[in-house]
TORVOMAR-211065 format. One record per residue: x, y, z of N, C-alpha, C, O in turn; residue in three letters; residue number from 1; chain. Coordinates in nm, 4 decimals. Example, Ala and Ser with C-alpha at 12.3 -4.5 7.8 and 13.67 -1.06 7.14 Angstrom:
REM TORVOMAR-211065
NODE      n_xx      n_yy      n_zz     ca_xx     ca_yy     ca_zz      c_xx      c_yy      c_zz      o_xx      o_yy      o_zz  residu  num  chaine
NODE    1.3190   -0.5690    0.7800    1.2300   -0.4500    0.7800    1.3200   -0.3300    0.7800    1.4236   -0.3319    0.8465     ALA    1       A
NODE    1.2850   -0.2250    0.7080    1.3670   -0.1060    0.7140    1.2900    0.0030    0.7870    1.3409    0.1138    0.8039     SER    2       A
This chain:
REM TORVOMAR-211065
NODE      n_xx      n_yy      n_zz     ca_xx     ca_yy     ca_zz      c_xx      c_yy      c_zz      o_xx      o_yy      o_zz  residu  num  chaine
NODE    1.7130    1.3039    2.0548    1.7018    1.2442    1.9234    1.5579    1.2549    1.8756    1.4637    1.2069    1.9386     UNK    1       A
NODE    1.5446    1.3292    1.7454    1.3937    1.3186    1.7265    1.3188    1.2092    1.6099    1.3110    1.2014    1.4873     UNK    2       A
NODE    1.2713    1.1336    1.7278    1.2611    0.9917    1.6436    1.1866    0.9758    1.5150    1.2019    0.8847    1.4336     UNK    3       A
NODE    1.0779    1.1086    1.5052    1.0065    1.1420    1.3737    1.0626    1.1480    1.2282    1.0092    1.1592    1.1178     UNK    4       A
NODE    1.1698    1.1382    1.2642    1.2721    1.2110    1.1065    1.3650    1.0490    1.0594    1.4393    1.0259    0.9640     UNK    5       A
NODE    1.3288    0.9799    1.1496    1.3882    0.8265    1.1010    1.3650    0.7770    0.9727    1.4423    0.7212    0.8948     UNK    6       A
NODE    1.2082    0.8149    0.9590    1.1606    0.7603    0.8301    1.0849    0.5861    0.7976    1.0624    0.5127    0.7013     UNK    7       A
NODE    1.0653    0.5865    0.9702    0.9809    0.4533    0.9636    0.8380    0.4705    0.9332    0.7733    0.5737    0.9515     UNK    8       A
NODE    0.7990    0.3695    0.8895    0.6485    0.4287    0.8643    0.5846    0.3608    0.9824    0.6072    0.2816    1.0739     UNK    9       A
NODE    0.4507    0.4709    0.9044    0.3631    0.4890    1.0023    0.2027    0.4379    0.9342    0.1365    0.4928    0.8461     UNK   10       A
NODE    0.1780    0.3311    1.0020    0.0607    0.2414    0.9099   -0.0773    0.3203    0.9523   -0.1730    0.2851    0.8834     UNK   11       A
NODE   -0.1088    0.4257    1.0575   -0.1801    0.4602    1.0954   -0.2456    0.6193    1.0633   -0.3520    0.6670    1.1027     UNK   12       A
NODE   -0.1700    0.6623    1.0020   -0.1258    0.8282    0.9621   -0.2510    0.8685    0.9394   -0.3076    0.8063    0.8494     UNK   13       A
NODE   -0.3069    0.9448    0.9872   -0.4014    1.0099    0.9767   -0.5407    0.9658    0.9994   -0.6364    1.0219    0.9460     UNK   14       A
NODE   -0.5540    0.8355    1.1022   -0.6548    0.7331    1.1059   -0.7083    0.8473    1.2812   -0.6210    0.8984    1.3513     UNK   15       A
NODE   -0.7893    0.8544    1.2980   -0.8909    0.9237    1.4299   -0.8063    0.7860    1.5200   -0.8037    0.6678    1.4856     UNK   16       A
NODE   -0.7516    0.8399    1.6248   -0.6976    0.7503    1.7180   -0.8047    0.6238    1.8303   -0.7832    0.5079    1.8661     UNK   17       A
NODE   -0.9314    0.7309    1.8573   -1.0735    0.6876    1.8824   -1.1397    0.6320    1.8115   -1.1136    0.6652    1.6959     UNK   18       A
NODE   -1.2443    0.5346    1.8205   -1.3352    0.4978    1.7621   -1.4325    0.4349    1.8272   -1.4328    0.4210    1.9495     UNK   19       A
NODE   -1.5592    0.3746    1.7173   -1.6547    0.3586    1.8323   -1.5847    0.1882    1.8449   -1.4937    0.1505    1.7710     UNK   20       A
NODE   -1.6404    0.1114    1.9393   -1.6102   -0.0058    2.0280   -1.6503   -0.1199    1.8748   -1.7497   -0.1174    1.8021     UNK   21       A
NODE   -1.5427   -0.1998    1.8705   -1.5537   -0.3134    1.7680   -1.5152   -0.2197    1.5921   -1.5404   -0.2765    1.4859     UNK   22       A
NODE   -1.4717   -0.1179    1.5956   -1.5114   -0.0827    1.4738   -1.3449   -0.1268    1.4406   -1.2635   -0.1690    1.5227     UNK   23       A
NODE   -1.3195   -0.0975    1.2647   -1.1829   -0.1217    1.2311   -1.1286   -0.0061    1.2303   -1.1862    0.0907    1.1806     UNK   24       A
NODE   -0.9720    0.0034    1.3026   -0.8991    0.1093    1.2725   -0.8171    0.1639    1.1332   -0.7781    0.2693    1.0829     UNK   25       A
NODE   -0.8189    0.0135    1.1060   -0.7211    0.0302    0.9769   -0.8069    0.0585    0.8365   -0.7534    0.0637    0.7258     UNK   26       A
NODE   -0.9241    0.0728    0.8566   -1.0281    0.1037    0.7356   -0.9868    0.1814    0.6519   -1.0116    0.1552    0.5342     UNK   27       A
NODE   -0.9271    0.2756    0.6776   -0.8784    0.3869    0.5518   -0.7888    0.3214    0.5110   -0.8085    0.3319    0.3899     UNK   28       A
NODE   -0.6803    0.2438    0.5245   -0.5601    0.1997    0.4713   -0.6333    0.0838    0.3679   -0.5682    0.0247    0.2817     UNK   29       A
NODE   -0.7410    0.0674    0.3851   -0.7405   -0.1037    0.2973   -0.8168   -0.0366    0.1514   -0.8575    0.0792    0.1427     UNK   30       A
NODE   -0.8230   -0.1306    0.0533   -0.9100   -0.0802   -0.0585   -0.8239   -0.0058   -0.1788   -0.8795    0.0462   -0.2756     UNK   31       A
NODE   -0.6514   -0.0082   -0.1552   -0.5757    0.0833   -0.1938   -0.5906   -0.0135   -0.3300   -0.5852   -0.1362   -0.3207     UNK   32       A
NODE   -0.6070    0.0456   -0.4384   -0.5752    0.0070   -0.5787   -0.4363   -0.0539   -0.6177   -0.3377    0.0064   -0.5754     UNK   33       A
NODE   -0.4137   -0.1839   -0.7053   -0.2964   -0.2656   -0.7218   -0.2076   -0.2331   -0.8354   -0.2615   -0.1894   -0.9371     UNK   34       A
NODE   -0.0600   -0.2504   -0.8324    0.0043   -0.1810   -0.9122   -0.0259   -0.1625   -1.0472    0.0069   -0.0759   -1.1283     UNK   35       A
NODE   -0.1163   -0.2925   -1.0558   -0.1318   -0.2826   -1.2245   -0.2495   -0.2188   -1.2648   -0.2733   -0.2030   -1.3845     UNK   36       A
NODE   -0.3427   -0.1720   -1.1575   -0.4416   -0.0905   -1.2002   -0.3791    0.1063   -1.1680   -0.4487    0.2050   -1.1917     UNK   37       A
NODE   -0.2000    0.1088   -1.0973   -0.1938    0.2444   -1.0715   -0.1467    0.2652   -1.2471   -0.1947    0.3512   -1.3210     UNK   38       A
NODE   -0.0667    0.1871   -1.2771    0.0448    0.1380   -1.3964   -0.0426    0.1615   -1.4884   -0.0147    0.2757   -1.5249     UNK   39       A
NODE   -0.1301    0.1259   -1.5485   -0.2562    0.1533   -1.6322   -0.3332    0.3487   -1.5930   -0.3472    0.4372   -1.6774     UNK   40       A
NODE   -0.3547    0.3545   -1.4971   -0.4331    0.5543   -1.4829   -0.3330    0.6062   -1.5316   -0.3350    0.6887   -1.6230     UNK   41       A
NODE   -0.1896    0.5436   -1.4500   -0.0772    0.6384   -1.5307   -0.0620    0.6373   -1.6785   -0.0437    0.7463   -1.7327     UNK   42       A
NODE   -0.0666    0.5374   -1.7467   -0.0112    0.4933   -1.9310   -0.1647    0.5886   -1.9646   -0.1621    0.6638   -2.0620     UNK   43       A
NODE   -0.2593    0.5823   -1.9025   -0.3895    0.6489   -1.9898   -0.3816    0.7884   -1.9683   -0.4503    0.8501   -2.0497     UNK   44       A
NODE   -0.3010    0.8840   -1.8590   -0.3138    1.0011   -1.8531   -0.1697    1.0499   -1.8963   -0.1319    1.1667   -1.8867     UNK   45       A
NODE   -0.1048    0.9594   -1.9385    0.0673    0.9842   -2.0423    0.0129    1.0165   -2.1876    0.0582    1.0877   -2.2772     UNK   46       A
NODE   -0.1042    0.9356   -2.1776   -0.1373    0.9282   -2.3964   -0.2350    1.0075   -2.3654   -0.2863    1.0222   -2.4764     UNK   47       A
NODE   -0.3056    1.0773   -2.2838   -0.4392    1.1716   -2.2993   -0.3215    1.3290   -2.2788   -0.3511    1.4321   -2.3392     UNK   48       A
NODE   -0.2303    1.3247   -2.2140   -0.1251    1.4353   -2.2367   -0.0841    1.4868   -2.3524   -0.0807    1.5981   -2.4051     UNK   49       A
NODE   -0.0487    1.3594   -2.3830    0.0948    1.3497   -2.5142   -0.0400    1.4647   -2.6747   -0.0173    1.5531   -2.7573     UNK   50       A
NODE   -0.1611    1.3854   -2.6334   -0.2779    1.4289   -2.8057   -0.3722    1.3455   -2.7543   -0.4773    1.3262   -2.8154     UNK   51       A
């Protein structure tokens, strides 16, 4: 069974498995922008399309 194709996620994806001692692993994952600031780039690059 190849358990990759399940479709669970994976909170770590592409994070260096190593690091130095005390540091955070999850650093790339945090800082992600909130729906209402994606909801907004999108409505401003719909009307910079449209004219």
């Amino acid at each position: 069974m190849d358990y990759s194709k399940m479709g669970a996620a994976r909170p770590h994806k592409g994070v260096p498995r190593h690091t130095e001692k005390g540091q955070d692993r999850a650093v790339g994952q945090k800082g992600r922008p909130s729906k209402a600031d994606l909801l907004a780039r999108m409505k401003k690059a719909a009307a910079r399309k449209e004219g």
